[in-house]
C-alpha positions as CSV (number, residue, x, y, z in Angstrom):
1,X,18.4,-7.2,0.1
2,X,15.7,-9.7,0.5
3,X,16.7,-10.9,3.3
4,X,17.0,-8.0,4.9
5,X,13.1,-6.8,4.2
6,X,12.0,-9.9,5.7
7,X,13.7,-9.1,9.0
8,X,12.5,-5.8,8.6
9,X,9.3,-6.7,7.9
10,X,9.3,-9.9,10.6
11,X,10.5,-7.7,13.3
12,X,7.9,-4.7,12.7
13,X,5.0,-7.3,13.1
14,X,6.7,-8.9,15.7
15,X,6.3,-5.5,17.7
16,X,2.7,-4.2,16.5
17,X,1.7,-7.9,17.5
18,X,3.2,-7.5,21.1
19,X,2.1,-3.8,21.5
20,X,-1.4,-4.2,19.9
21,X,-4.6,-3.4,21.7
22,X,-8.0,-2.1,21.4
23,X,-10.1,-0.1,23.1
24,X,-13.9,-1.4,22.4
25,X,-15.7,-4.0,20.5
26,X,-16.5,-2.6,17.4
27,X,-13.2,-2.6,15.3
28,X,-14.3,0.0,12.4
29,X,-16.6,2.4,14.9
30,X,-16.2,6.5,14.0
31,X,-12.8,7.4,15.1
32,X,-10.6,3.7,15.7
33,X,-7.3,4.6,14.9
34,X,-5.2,1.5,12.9
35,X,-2.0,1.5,12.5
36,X,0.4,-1.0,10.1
37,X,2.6,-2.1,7.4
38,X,2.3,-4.2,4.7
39,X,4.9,-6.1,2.4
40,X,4.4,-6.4,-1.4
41,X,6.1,-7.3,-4.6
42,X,5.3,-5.3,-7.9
43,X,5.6,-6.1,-11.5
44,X,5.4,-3.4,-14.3
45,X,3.7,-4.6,-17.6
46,X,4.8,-3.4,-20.9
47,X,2.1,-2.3,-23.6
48,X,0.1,1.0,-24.4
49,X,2.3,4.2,-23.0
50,X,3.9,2.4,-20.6
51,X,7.6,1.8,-20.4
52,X,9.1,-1.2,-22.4
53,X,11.8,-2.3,-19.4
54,X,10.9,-4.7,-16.8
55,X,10.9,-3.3,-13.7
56,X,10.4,-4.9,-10.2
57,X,9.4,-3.5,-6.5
58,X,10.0,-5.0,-3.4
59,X,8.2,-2.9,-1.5
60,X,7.4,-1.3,2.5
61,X,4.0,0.1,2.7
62,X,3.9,1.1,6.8
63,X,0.4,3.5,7.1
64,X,-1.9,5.1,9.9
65,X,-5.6,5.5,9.4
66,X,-8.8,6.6,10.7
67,X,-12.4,5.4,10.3
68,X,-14.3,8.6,9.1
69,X,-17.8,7.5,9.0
70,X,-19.9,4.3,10.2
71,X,-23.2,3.1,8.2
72,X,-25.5,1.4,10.2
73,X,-25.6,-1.5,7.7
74,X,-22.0,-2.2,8.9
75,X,-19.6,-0.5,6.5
76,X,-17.4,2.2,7.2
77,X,-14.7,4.8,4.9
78,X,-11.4,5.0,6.1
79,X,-8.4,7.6,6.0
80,X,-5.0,5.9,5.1
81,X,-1.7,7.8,5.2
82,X,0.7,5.5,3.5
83,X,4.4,5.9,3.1
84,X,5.8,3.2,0.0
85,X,9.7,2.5,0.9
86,X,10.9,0.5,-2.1
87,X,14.0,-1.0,-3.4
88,X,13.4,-1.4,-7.4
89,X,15.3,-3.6,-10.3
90,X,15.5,-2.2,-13.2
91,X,17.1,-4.5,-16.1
92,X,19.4,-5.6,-13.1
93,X,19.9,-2.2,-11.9
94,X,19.3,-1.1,-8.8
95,X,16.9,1.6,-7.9
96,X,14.6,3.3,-5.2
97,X,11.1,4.8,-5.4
98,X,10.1,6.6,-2.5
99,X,6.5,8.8,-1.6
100,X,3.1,9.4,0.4
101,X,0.0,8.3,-0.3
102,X,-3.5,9.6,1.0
103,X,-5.9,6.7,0.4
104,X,-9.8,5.9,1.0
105,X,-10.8,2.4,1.9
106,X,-14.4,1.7,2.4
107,X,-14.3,-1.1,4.6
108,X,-17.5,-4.0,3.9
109,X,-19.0,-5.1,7.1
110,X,-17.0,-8.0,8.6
111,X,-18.5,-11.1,8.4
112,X,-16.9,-13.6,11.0
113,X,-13.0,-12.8,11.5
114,X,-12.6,-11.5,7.8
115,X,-13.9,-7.9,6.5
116,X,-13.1,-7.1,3.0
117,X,-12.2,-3.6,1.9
118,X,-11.4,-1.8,-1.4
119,X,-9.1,1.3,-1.3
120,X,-8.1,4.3,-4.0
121,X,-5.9,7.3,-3.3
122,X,-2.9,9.2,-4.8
123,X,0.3,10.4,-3.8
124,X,3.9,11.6,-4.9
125,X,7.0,10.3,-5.4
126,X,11.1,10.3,-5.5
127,X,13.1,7.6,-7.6
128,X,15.8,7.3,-9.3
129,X,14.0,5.0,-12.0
130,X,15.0,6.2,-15.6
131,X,13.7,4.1,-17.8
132,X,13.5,5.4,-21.6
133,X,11.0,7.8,-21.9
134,X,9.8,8.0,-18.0
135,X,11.1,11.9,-18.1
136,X,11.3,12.8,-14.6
137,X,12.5,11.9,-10.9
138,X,9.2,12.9,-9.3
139,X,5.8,11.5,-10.0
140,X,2.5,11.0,-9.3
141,X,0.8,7.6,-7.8
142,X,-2.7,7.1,-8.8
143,X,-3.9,3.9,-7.4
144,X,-6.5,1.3,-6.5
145,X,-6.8,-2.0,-5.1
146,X,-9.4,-4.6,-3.4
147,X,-8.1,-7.2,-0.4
148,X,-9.5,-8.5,3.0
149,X,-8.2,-8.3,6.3
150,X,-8.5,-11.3,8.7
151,X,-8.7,-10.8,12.4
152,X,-5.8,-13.0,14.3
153,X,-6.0,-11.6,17.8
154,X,-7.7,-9.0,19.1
155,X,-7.6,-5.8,17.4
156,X,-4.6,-7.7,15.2
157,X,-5.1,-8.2,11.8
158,X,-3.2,-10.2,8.8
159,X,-3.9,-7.9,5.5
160,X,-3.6,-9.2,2.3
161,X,-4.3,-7.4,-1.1
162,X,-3.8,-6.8,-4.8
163,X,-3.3,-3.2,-5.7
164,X,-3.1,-1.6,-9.1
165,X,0.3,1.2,-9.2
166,X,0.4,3.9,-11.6
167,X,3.6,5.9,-11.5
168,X,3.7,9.3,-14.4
169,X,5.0,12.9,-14.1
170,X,1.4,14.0,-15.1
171,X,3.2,15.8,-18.3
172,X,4.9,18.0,-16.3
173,X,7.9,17.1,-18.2
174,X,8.4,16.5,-22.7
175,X,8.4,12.1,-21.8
176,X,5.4,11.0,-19.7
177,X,5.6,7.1,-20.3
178,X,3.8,5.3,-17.3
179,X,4.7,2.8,-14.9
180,X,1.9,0.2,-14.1
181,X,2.5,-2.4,-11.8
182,X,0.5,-4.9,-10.3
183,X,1.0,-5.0,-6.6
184,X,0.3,-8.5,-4.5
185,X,0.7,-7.3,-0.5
186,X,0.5,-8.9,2.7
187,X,1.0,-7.3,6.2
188,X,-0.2,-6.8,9.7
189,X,-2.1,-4.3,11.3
190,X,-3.7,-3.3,14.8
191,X,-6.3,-1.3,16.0
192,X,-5.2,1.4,18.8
């Protein structure tokens, strides 16, 4: 299965790095359009309400956003739909986990090639994770995260970024234990 998300994952960035191009200097003006996926590996931790099995993600984040709103000091907030496509292992089972995220990155001004951003948001989600306690195949994704990205071509950029993953029913069913993970992604995106 690994080997089969890293082609995956290699030939998607093959094509947004042969397809990529920008229109304009300014990379994060009102209205630039990005487009992109990202790669990541998640861990859940065990402790408070959450669930006491180890569970693992190997995860697809692909996602399309849009610069909202540019400060003159050089920051701008962004709109990310993100899909999350991820094959799970649950005390060596296999699983899935699969949902839409709207996010908000505020994106710092760039300084050089590199432009740091933080990001939180919330979506839904399918799995068939059933750990004891969890209580339900749908949830909610509260999330959060900090990373950079780094220009490599123009209007290409390598992402790379440590994101926070909550997965709970929100007590819409009896069991509500939580599934935290810590996320550590990397991907490629390009400005259209």
């Amino acid at each position: 299965m690994k080997k089969i998300a890293s082609l995956l994952l290699l030939s998607v960035s093959l094509s947004i790095y042969q397809v990529s191009s920008i229109y304009g200097e300014d990379v994060f003006q009102k209205g630039t359009v990005k487009w992109g996926v990202s790669a990541g590996f998640g861990n859940n931790f065990q402790g408070g309400g959450n669930v006491r099995e180890d569970i693992q993600f190997y995860s697809l984040f692909p996602s399309m956003g849009k610069v909202l709103k540019k400060w003159e000091g050089g920051g701008s907030l962004e709109f990310i739909a993100e899909c999350f496509l991820s094959y799970a292992r649950q005390e060596s089972k296999d699983r899935y986990a699969v949902g839409i995220t709207p996010l908000f990155a505020y994106n710092f001004k760039p300084f050089g090639k590199t432009a740091p951003f933080i990001e939180i948001g919330g979506g839904i989600l399918g799995t068939d994770l059933n750990p004891e306690r969890f209580g339900s195949k749908f949830g909610f994704t509260p999330q959060g995260g900090v990373g950079f990205r780094y220009e490599i071509g123009h209007g290409r950029f390598l992402k790379v970024s440590y994101r926070f993953h909550h997965i709970s029913n929100a007590d819409t069913d009896e069991d509500n234990s939580s599934i935290d993970s810590h996320f550590f992604l990397i991907g490629l995106s390009f400005i259209r």
